[in-house]
MARBA-3410 file (N, C-alpha, C, O; in Angstrom, 1 decimal):
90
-23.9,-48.5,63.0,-23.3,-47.2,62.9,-22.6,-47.0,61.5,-22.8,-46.1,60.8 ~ -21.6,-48.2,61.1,-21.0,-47.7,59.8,-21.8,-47.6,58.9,-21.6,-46.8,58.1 ~ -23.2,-48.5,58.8,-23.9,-48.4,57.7,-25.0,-47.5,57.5,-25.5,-47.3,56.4 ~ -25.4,-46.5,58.9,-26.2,-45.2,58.9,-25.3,-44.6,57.7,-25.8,-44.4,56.6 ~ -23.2,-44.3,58.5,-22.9,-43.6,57.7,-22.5,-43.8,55.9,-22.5,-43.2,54.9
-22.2,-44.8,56.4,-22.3,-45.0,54.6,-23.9,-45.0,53.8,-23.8,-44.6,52.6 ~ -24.7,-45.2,54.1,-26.1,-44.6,53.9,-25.5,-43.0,53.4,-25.2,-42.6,52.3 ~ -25.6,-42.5,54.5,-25.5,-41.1,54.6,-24.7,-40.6,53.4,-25.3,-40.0,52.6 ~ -23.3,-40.8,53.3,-22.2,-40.9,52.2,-22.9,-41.3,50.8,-22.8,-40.5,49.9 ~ -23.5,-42.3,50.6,-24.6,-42.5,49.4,-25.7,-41.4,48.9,-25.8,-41.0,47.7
-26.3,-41.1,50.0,-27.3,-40.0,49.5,-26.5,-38.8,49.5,-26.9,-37.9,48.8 ~ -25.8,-38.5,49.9,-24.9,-37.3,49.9,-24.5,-37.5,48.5,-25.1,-37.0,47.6 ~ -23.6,-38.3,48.3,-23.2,-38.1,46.3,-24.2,-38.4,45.7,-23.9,-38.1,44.6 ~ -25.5,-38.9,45.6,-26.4,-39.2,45.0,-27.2,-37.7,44.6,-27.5,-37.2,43.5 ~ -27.4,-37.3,45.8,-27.5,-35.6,45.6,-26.8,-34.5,45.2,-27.1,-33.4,44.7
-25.5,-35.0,45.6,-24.8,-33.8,44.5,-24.3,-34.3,43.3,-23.5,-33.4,42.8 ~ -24.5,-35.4,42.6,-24.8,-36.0,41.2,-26.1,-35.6,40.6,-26.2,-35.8,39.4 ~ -27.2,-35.0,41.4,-28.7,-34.5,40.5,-28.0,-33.4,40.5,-28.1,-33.1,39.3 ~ -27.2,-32.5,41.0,-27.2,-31.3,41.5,-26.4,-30.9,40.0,-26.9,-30.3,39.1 ~ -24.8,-31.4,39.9,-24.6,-31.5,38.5,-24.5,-32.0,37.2,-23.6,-32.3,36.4
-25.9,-32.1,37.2,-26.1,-32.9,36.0,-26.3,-31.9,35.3,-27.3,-31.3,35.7 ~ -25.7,-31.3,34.1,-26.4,-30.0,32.9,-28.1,-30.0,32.9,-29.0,-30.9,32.6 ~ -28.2,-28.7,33.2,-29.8,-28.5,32.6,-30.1,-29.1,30.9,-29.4,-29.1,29.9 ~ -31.3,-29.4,31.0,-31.9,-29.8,29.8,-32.1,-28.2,29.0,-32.7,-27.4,29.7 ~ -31.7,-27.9,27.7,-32.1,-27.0,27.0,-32.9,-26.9,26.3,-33.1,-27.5,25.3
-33.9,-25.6,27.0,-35.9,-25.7,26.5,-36.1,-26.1,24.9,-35.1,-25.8,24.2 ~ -37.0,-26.5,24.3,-36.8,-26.2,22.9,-37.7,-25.4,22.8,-39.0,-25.5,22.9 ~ -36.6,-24.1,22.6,-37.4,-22.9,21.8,-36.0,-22.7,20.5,-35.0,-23.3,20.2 ~ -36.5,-21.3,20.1,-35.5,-21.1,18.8,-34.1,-21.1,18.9,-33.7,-20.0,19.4 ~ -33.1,-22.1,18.6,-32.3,-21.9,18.1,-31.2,-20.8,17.4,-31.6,-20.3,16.3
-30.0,-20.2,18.0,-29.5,-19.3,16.7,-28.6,-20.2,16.9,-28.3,-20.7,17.9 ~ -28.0,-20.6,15.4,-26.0,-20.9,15.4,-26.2,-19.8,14.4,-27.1,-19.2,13.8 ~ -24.5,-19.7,14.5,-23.9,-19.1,13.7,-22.8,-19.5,12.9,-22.2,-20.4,13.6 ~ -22.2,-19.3,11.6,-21.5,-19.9,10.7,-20.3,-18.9,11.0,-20.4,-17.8,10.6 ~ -19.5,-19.3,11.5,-18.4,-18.5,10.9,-17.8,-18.0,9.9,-17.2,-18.8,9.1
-17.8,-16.5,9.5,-17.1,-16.3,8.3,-15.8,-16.0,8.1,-15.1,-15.5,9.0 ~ -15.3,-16.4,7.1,-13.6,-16.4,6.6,-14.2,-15.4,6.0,-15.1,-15.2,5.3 ~ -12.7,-14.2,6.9,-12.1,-13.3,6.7,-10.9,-13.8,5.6,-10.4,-14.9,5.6 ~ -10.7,-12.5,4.7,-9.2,-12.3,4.0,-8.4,-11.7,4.9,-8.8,-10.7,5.5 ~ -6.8,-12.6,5.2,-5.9,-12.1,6.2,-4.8,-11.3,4.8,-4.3,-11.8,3.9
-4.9,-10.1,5.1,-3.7,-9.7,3.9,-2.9,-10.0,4.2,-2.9,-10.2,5.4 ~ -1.8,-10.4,3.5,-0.5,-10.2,3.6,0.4,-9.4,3.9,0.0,-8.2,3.6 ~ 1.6,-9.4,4.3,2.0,-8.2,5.0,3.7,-8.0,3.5,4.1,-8.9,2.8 ~ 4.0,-6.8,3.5,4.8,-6.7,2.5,6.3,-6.9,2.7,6.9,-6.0,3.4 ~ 7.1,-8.1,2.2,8.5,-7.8,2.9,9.2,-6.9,2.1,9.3,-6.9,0.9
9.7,-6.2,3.1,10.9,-4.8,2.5,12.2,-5.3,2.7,12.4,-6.2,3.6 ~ 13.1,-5.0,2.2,14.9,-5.4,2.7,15.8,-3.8,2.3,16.1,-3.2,1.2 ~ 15.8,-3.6,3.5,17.0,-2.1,3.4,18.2,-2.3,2.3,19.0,-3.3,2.2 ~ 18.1,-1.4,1.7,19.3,-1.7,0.3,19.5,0.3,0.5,18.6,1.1,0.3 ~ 20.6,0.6,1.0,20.3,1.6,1.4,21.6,2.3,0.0,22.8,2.0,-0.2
20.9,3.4,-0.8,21.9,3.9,-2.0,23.0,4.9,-1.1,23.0,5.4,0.1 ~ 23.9,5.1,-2.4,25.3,5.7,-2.0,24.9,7.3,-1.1,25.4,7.7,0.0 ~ 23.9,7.9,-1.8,23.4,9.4,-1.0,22.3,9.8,0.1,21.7,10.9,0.3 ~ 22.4,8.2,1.0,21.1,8.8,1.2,21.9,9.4,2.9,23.0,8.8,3.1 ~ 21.4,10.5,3.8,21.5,11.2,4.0,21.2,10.6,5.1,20.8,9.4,5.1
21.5,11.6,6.3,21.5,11.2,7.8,20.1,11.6,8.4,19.6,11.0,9.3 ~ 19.7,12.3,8.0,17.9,12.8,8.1,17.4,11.4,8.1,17.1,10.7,9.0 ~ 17.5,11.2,6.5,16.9,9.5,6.2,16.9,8.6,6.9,15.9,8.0,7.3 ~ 18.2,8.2,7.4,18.7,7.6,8.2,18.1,7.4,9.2,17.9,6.2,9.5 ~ 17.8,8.5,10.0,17.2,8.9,11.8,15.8,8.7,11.3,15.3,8.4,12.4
15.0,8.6,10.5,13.8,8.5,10.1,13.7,6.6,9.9,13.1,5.7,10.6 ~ 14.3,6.6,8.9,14.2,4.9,8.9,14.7,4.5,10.3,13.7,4.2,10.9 ~ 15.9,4.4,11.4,15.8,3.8,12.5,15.1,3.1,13.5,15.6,2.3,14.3 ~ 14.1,3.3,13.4,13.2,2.4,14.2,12.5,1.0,13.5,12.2,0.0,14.2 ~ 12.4,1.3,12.0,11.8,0.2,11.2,12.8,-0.2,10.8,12.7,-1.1,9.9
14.0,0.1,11.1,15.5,-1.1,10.9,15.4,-2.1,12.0,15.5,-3.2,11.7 ~ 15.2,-1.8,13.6,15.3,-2.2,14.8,13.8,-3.3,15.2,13.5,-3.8,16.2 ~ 12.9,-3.3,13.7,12.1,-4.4,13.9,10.8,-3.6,13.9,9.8,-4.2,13.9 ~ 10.8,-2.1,13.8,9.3,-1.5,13.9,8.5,-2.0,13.1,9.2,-2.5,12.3 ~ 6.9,-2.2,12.8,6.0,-2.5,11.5,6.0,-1.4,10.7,6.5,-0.5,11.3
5.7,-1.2,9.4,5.8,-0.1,8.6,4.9,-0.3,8.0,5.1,-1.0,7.0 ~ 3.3,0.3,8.5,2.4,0.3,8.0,2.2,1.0,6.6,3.1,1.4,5.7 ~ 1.1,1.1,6.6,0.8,1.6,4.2,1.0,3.1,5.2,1.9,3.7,4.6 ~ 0.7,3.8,6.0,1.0,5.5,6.5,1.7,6.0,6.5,1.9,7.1,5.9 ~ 3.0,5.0,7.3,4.4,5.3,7.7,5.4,5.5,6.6,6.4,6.1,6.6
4.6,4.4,5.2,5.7,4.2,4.0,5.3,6.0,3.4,6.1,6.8,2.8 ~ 3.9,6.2,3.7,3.8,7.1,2.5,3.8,8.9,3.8,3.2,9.9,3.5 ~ 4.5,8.7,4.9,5.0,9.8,5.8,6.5,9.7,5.6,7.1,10.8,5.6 ~ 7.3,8.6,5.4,8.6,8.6,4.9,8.7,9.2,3.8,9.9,9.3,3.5 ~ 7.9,9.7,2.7,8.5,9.7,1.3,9.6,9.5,0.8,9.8,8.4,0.4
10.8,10.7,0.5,11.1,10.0,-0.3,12.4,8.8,0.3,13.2,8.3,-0.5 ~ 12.5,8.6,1.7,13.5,7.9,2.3,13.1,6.3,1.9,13.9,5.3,1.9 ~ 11.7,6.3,1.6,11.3,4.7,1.3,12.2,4.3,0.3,12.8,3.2,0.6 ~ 12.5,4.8,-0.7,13.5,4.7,-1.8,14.8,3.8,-1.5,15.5,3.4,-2.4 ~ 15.1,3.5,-0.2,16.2,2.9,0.5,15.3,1.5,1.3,15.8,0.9,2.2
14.3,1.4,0.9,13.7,-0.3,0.8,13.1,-0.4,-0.7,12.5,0.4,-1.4 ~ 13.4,-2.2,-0.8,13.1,-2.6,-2.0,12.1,-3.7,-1.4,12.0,-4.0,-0.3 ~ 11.2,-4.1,-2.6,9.7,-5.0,-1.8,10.7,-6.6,-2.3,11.3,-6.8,-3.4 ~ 10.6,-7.4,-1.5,11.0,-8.7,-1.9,9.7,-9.8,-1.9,8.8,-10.2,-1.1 ~ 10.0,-10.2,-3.1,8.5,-11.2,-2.9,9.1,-13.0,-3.4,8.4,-13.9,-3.4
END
């Protein structure tokens, strides 16, 4: 009896050892592909240097890109002339 089932337990993993074994890959054509490097720009650092006049308008406008917002190349040139109260640090 034990050795029917150990029999049994043998062909059972023996079978499901064919079962996952990876398929063989036909030889037909090939694609690889090379990956291309991309250029990552860089991003511009600004530092608020805020002058003696600038105004509460300005102010409420810059707010959000004090508090950590991104300030894309749109945003700088939708602020006009409040950008004047960041300097580029490089």
């Amino acid at each position: 009896m034990r050795y029917t089932i150990l029999t049994l337990a043998m062909l059972a993993c023996a079978s499901n050892a064919a079962e996952t074994q990876p398929t063989p890959m036909p030889d037909g054509e090939t694609i690889s592909l090379k990956p291309s490097a991309r250029p990552i720009p860089l991003a511009r650092t600004l530092r608020f240097e805020p002058r003696v006049d600038i105004t509460t308008e300005e102010l409420e406008q810059l707010g959000p890109y004090l508090k950590g917002k991104p300030l894309p190349d749109e945003d700088q040139k939708a602020l006009g002339p409040a950008m004047r109260h960041f300097r580029e640090v490089k």
